[in-house]
C-alpha positions as CSV (number, residue, x, y, z in Angstrom):
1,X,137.0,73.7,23.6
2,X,134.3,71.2,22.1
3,X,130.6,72.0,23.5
4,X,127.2,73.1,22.4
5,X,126.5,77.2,22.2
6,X,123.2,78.4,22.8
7,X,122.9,81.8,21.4
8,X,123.0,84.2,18.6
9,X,125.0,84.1,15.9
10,X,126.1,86.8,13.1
11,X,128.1,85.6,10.0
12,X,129.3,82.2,12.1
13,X,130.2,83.9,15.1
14,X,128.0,84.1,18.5
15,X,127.2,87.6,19.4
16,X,125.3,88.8,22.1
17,X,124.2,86.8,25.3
18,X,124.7,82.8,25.3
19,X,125.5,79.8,27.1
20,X,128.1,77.1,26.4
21,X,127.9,73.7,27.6
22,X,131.6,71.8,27.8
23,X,131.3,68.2,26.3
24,X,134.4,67.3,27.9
25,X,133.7,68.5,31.4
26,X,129.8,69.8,31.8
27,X,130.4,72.8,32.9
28,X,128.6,75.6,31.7
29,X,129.6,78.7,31.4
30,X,126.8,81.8,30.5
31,X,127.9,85.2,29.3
32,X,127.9,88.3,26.8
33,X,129.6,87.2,23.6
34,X,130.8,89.9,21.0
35,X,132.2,89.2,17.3
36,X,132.8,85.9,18.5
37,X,134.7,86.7,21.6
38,X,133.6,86.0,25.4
39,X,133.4,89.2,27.5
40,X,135.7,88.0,30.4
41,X,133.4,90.8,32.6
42,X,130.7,89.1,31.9
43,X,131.6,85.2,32.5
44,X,129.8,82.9,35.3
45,X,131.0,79.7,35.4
46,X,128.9,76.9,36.8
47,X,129.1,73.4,38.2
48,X,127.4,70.7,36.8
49,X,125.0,71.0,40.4
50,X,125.6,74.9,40.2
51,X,121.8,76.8,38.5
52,X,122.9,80.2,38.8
53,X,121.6,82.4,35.2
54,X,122.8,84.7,33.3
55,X,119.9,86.2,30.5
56,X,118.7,89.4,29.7
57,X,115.5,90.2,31.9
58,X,113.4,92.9,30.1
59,X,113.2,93.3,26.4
60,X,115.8,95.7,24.6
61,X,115.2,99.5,25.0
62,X,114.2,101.2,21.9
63,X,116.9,104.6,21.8
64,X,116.5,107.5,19.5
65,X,119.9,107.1,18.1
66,X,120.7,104.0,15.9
67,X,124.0,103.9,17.8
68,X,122.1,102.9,21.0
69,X,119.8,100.1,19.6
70,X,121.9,97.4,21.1
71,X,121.5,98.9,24.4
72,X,119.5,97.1,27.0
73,X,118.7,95.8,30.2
74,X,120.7,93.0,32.1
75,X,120.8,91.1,34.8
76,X,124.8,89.1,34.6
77,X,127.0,87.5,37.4
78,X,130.5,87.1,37.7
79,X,132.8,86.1,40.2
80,X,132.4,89.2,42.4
81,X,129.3,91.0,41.9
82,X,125.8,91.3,40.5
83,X,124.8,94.0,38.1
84,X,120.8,94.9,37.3
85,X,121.4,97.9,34.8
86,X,122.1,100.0,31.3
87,X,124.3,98.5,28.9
88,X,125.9,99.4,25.6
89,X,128.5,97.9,23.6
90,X,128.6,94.7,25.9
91,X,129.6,97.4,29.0
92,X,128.2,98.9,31.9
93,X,127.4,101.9,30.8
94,X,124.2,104.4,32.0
95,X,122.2,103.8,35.3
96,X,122.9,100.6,37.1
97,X,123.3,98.8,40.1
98,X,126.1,96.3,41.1
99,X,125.9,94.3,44.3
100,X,129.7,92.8,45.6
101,X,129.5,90.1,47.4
102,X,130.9,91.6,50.4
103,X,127.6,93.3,50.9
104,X,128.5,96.6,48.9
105,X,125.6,98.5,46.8
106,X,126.9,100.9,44.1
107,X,123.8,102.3,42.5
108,X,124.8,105.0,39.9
109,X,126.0,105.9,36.9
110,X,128.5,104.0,34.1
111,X,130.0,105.0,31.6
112,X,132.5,102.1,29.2
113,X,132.5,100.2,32.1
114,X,133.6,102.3,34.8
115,X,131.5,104.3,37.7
116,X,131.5,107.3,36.0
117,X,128.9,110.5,36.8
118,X,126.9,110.6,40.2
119,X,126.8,107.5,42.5
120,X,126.9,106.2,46.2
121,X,128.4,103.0,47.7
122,X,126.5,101.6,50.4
123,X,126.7,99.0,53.0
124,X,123.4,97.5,55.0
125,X,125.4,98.3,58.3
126,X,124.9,102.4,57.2
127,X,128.4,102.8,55.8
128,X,128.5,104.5,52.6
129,X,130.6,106.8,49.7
130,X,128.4,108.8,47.9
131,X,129.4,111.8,45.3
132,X,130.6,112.2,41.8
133,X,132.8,109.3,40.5
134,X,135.3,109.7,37.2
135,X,137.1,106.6,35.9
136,X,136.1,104.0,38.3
137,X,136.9,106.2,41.7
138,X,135.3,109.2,43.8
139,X,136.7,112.3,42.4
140,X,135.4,115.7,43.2
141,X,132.5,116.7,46.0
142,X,131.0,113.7,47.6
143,X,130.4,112.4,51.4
144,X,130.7,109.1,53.6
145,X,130.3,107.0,56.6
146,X,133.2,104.6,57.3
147,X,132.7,102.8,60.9
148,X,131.0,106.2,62.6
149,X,133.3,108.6,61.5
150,X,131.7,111.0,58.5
151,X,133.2,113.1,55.5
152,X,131.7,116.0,53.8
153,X,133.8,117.5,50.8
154,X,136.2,117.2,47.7
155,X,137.8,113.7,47.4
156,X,140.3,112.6,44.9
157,X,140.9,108.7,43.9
158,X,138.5,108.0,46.9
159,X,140.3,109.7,49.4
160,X,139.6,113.2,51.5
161,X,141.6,116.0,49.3
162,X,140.8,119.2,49.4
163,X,138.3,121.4,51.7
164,X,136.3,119.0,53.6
165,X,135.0,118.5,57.1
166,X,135.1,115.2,59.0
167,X,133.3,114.0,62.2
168,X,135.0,111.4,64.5
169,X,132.5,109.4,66.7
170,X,134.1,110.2,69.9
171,X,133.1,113.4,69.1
172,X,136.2,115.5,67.4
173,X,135.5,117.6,64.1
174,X,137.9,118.7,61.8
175,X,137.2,121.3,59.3
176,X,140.0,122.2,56.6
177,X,142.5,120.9,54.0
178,X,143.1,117.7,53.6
179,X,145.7,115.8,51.2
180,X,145.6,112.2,50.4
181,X,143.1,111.5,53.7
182,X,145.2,113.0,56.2
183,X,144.7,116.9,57.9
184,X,146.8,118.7,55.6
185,X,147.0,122.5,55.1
186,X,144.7,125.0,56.7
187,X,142.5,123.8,59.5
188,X,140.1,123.6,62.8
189,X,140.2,121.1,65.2
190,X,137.4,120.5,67.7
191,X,137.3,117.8,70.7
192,X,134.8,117.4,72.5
193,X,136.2,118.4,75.9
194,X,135.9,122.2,74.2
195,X,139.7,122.4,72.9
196,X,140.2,124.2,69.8
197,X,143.3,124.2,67.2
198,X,143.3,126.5,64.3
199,X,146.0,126.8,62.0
200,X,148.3,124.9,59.9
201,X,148.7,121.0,59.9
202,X,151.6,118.8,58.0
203,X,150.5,115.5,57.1
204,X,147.7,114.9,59.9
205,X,149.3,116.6,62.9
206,X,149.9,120.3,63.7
207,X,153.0,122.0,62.7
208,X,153.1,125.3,61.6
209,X,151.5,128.4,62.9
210,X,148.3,128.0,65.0
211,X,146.0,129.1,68.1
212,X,145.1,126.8,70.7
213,X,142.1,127.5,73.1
214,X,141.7,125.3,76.0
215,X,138.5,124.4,77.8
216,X,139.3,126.7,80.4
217,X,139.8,130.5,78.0
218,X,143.5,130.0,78.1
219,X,145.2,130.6,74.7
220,X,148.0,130.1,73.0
221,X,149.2,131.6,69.9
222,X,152.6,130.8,67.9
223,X,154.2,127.9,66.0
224,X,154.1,124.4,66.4
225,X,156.2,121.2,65.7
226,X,154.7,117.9,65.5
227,X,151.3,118.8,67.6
228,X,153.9,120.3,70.7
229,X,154.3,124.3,70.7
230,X,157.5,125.5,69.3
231,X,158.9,128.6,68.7
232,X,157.9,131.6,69.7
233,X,154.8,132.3,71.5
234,X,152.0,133.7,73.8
235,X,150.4,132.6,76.1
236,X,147.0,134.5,77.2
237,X,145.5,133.3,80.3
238,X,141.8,133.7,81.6
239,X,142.5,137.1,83.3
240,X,144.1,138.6,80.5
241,X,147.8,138.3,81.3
242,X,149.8,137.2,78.8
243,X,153.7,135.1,78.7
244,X,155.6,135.6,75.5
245,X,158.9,133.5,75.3
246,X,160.2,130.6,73.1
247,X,158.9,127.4,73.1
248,X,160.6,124.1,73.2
249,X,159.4,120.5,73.2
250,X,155.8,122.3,74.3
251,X,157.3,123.7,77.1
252,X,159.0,127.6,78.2
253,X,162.3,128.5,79.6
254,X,162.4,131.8,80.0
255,X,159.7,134.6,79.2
256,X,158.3,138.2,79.7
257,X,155.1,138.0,81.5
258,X,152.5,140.5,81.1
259,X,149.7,141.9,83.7
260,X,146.8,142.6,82.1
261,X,145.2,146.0,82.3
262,X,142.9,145.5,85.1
263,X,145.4,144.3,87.7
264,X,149.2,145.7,87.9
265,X,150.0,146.9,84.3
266,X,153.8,145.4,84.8
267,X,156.0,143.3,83.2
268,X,158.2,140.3,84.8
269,X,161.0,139.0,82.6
270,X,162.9,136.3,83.9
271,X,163.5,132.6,84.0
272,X,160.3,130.1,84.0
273,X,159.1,127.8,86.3
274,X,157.2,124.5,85.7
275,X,153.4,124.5,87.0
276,X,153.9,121.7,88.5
277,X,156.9,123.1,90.5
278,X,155.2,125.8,91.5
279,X,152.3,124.0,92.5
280,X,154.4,122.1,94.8
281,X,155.4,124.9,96.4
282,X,151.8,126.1,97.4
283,X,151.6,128.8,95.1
284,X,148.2,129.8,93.3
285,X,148.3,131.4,90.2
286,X,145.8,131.4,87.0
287,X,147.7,129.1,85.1
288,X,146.7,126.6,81.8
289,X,146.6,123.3,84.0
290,X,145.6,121.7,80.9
291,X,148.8,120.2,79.7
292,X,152.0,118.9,81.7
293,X,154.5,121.1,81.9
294,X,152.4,124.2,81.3
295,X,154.3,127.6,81.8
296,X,153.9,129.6,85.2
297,X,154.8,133.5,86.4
298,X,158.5,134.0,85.9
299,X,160.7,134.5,89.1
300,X,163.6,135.9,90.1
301,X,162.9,138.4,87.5
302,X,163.0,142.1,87.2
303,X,160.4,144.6,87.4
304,X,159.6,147.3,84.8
305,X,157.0,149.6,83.9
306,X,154.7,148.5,80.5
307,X,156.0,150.4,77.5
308,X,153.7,152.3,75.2
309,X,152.5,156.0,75.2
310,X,150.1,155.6,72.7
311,X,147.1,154.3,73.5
312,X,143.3,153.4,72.2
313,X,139.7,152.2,72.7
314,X,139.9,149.2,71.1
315,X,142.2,146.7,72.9
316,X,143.3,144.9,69.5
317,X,144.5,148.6,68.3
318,X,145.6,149.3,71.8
319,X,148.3,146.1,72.2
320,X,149.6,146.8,68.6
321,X,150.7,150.4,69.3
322,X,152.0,149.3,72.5
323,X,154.5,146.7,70.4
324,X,154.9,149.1,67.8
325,X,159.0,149.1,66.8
326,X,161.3,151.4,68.2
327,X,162.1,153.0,64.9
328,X,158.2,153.7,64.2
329,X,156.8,157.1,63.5
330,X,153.6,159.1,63.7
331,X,152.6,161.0,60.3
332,X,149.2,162.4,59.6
333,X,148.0,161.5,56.1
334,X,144.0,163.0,54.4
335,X,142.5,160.0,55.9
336,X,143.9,159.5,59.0
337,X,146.9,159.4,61.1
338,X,149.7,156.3,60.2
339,X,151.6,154.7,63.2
340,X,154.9,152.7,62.3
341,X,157.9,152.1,60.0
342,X,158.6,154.3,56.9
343,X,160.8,154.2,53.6
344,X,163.0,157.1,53.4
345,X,159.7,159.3,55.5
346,X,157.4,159.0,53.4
347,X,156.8,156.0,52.2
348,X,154.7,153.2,54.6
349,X,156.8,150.2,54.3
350,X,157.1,147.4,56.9
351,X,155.2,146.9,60.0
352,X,152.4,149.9,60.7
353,X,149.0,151.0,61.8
354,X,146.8,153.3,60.0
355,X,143.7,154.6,62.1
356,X,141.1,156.0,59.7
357,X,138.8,159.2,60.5
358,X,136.1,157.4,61.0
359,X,136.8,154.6,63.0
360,X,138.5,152.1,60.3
361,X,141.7,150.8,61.1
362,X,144.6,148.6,59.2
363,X,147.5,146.4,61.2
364,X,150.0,144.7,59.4
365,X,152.3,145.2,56.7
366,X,152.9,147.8,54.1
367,X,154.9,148.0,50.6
368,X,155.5,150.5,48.6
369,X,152.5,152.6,50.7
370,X,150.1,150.0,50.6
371,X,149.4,147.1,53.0
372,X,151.4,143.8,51.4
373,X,151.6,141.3,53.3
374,X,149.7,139.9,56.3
375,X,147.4,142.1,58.0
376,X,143.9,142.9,59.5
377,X,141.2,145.2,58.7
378,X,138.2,146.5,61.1
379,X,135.3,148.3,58.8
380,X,132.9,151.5,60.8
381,X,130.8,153.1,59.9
382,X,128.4,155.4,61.7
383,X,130.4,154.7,64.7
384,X,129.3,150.9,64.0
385,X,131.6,148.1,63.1
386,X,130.0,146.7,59.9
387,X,132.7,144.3,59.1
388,X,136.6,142.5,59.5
389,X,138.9,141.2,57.6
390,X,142.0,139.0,58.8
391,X,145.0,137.7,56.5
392,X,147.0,138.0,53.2
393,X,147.9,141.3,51.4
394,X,148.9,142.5,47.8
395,X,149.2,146.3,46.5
396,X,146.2,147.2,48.8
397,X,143.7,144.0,48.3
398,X,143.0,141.2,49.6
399,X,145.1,138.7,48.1
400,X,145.8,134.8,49.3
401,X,143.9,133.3,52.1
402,X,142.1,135.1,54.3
403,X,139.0,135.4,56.5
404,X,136.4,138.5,55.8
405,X,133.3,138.9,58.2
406,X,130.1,141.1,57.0
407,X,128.3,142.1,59.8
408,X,124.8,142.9,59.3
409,X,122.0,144.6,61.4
410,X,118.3,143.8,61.5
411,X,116.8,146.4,60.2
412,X,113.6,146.0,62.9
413,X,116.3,145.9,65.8
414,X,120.1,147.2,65.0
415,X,120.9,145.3,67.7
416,X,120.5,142.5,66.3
417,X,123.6,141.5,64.5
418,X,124.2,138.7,61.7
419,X,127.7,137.7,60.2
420,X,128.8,136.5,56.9
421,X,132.0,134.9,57.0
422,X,134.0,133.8,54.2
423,X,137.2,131.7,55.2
424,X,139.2,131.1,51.7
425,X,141.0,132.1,48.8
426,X,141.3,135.9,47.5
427,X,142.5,137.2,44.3
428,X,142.8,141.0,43.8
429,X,140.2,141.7,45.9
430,X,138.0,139.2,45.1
431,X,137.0,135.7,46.2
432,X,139.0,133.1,43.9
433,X,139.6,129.4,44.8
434,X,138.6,127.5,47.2
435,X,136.4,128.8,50.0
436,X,133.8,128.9,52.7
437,X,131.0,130.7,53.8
438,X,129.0,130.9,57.3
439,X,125.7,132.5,57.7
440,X,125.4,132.8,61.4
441,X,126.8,129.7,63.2
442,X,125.3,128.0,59.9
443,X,127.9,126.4,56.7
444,X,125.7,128.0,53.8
445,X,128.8,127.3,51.1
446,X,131.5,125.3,50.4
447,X,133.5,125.0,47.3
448,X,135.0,126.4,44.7
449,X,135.2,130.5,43.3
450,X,135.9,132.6,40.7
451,X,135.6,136.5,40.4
452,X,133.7,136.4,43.8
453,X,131.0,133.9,42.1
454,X,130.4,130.0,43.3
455,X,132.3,128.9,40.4
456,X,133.2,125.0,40.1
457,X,132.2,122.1,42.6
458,X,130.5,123.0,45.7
459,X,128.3,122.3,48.0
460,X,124.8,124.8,49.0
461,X,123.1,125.1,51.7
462,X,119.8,126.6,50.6
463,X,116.0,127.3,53.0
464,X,114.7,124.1,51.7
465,X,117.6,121.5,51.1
466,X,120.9,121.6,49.5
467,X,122.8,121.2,46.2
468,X,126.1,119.3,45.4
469,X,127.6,119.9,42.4
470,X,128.9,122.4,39.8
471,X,128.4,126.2,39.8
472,X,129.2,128.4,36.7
473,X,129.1,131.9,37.4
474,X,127.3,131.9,40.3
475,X,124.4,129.4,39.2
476,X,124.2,125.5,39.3
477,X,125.3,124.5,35.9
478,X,126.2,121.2,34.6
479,X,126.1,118.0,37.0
480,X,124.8,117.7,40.6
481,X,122.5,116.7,42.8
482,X,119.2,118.9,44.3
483,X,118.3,117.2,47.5
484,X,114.7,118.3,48.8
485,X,114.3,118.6,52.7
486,X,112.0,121.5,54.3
487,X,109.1,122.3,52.2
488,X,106.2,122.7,54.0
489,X,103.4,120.2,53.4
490,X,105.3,118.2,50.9
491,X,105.9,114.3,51.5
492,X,109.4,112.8,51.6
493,X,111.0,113.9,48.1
494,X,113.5,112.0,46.0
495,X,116.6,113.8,45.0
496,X,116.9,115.7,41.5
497,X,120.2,114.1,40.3
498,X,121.5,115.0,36.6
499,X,122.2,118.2,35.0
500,X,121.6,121.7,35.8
501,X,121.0,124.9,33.5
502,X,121.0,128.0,34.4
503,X,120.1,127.4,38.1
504,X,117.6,124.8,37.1
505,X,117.0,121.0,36.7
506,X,117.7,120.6,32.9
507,X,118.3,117.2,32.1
508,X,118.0,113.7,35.0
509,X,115.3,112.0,37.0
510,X,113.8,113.2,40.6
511,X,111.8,115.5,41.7
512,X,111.5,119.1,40.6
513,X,110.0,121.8,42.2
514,X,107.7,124.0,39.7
515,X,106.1,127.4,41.0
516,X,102.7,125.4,40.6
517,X,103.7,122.2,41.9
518,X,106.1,119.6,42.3
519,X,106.9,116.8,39.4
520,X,108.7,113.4,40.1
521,X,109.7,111.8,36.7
522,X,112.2,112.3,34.1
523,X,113.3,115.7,32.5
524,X,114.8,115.8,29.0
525,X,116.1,119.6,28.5
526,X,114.3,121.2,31.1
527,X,110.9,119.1,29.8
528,X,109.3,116.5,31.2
529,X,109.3,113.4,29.5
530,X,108.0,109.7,30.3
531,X,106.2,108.4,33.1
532,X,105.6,111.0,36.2
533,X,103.4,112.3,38.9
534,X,102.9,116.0,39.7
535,X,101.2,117.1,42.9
């Protein structure tokens, strides 16, 4: 087109920032221009009534490198969006901030063009997406706020995937797997009326194996189909009687009902009756009134004496001898006595329990004389339990996903008691994967492991604040963010985001806390460097 360029040119061809005016029409049209070329990124075009600029705002940055001298600060429009930031090669590329005209803040990091590095999305209404972003989307740890409803974990192309926990605003939590922004894998459900699902979920309902607690104590444990109980299952009410049976379409036909210890110690087996039916009839009985068509006492049944000779303190222990197959068999070993099915007599394989001298025990199953397989563990010592362990099993380890609890006694008053629990990923014995960790009622850790290390993206909970970002054997190493929140004394800090060496804030801008006092500035290499304060 025929017009008038205002600009810089280099051996006849503009480069750099410009504007052209059109003779034939008058509009203008302001932009970056490189080896002659417009950047279509950075184009406005305006009206002949239109005053809208596009020009550099602050003089170019002087960079160590000679690659970098072009580098600078710009203030450009286009169609969508505003951008105040770091530039190089004609792109977005280093701290910025672009402004959409829908009202969306992204202040972060660039790199070629892209969101690329440590960044948060943000809305004046309070909705945000904050975390680390790679080619243009949130990949990796990060959080947000969409319309009330929060998210705290890994994401992939934007979306929950991964360990994560979300918060609804009527009140429901979820705490689990996720895959592609749906409940996905392993997982804990919480409403608000005091319901409680834990176990598997396919593509954002339950199906699989779970437990599900109602408000009232009742329980059930089995599989489930689409979020209705299917399969077999148990029911344990309040009082501790139980109703095993199969499940269809969340509802029981027929059953064996339990008494617990404290009232009859007998079993009914016999055909099932509708709650409601029952309740129709007059009859009171300590039912789950939770759900239509909730099971009930069966009737017309027969009456038998509870099997089970062997018995034990612990009730756990207890009920597992009492189902204990047929076929099983009693056979002392060095450390204890072994209860259940054998290879060829001498060789633990299938279902068994192993009671320890000591007071440790084992339930679950055995291979090749070691427990393989799912199982559970208790730990004592000194007459003390110091510790659990519930799930998968290979050649004697823990091995898969699994749930170990540390329990730990003041030393001032043994009474007091504090767990550690880990809910994740083992390998060989060790943690490995993806995991969690409680202190207390307290998420200290979530993320990533290897060899029993934090190892990868997580998240930390520490006494003063917490870290997002990555871990390399057991320290914070590479990028992440240190976000400040209970020292005493100090004023309101800024984040540390950048990288991390060796536990410490190596190379970003924020604040740092030094054994002498605190520094808000820039660090280059662990130094600081540039413009700062330190209190």
């Amino acid at each position: 087109p025929t017009g008038i360029f205002e600009g810089k040119l280099i051996e006849g061809k503009e480069e750099g920032p410009g504007q052209f005016t059109s003779l034939e029409d008058k509009s203008v049209i302001k932009g970056v221009w490189a080896n002659g070329e417009l950047l279509p990124d950075s184009v406005t075009t305006v009206s002949r009534t239109a005053t809208t600029t596009a020009k550099p705002t602050s003089a170019p940055t002087k960079k160590k490198s000679a690659k970098l001298s072009t580098e600078k600060l710009f203030h450009f429009t286009d169609n969508d969006c505003v951008y105040n930031g770091e530039m190089r090669d004609n792109q977005r590329h280093g701290q910025g901030t672009l402004t959409h005209s829908n009202g969306y803040t992204f202040q972060g990091e660039f790199l070629k063009g892209l969101m690329n590095g440590y960044g948060k999305w943000s809305h004046p209404r309070g909705d945000y997406l904050e975390g680390f972003y790679s080619l243009g989307q949130l990949n990796g740890q990060g959080s947000r706020l969409v319309k009330g409803e929060s998210y705290e974990g890994e994401f992939m192309n934007n979306l929950p995937h991964g360990y994560g926990v979300c918060r609804e605003s009527n009140g429901t939590t979820y705490e689990g797997d996720f895959e592609q922004g749906v409940y996905h894998g392993y997982g804990t459900w919480k409403q608000s009326n005091g319901t409680i699902y834990s176990g598997d979920f396919q593509n954002g309902v339950k199906d699989g194996a779970g437990v599900l607690t109602f408000p009232n104590g009742t329980k059930y444990e089995g599989g489930f189909k689409i979020n209705e109980r299917s399969g077999p299952g148990k029911i344990t009410y309040p009082n501790g009687d139980t109703l095993t049976g199969n499940f269809v379409s969340d509802s029981i036909k027929t059953g064996l009902y339990t008494y617990s210890a404290n009232s009859k110690n007998k079993t009914l087996a016999g055909t099932v009756v509708p709650w409601e039916a029952k309740a129709k009839e007059g009859k009171k009985d300590n039912q789950d009134t939770s759900k239509a068509g909730a099971p009930a006492v069966p009737v017309a049944a027969t009456e038998s004496t509870a099997p089970g000779k062997l018995t034990h303190a612990d009730p756990v222990i207890a009920a597992a001898l009492a189902k204990l197959p047929l076929d099983s068999v009693t056979l002392p070993y060095p450390d204890g006595v072994y209860h259940g099915e054998m290879y060829n007599n001498n060789v633990r394989c299938g279902y068994g329990i192993m009671l320890y001298d000591g007071g440790s025990a084992f339930l679950g199953k055995w291979f090749s004389d070691q427990p393989s397989g799912n199982g559970y563990m208790k730990y004592v010592s000194n007459n003390v339990l110091t510790g659990t362990y519930r799930g998968r099993w290979a050649e004697g380890k823990f091995h898969g996903v699994g749930t170990h609890v540390t329990i730990v006694a003041d030393s001032q008053d043994p009474a007091l008691q504090t767990q550690i629990i880990y809910d994740g990923e083992f390998e060989k014995g060790l943690r490995c994967g993806k995991g969690r960790v409680h202190t207390g009622n307290a998420l200290t850790y979530h993320g990533h492991f290897a060899n029993d290390l934090y190892h990868g993206i997580g998240f930390l909970r520490e006494e003063y604040g917490f870290y997002k970002g990555a871990f390399e054997n057991g320290e914070k190493h590479g990028k992440g963010m240190q976000n400040y929140q209970k020292i005493s004394g100090a004023k309101t800090l800024e984040p540390f985001v950048g990288t991390f060496k060796n536990n410490l804030p190596y190379t970003g801008t924020g604040s740092v806390v030094r054994p002498t006092g605190i520094f808000e500035g820039k660090l280059i290499e662990g130094k600081e460097e540039g413009p700062g304060q330190f209190t």
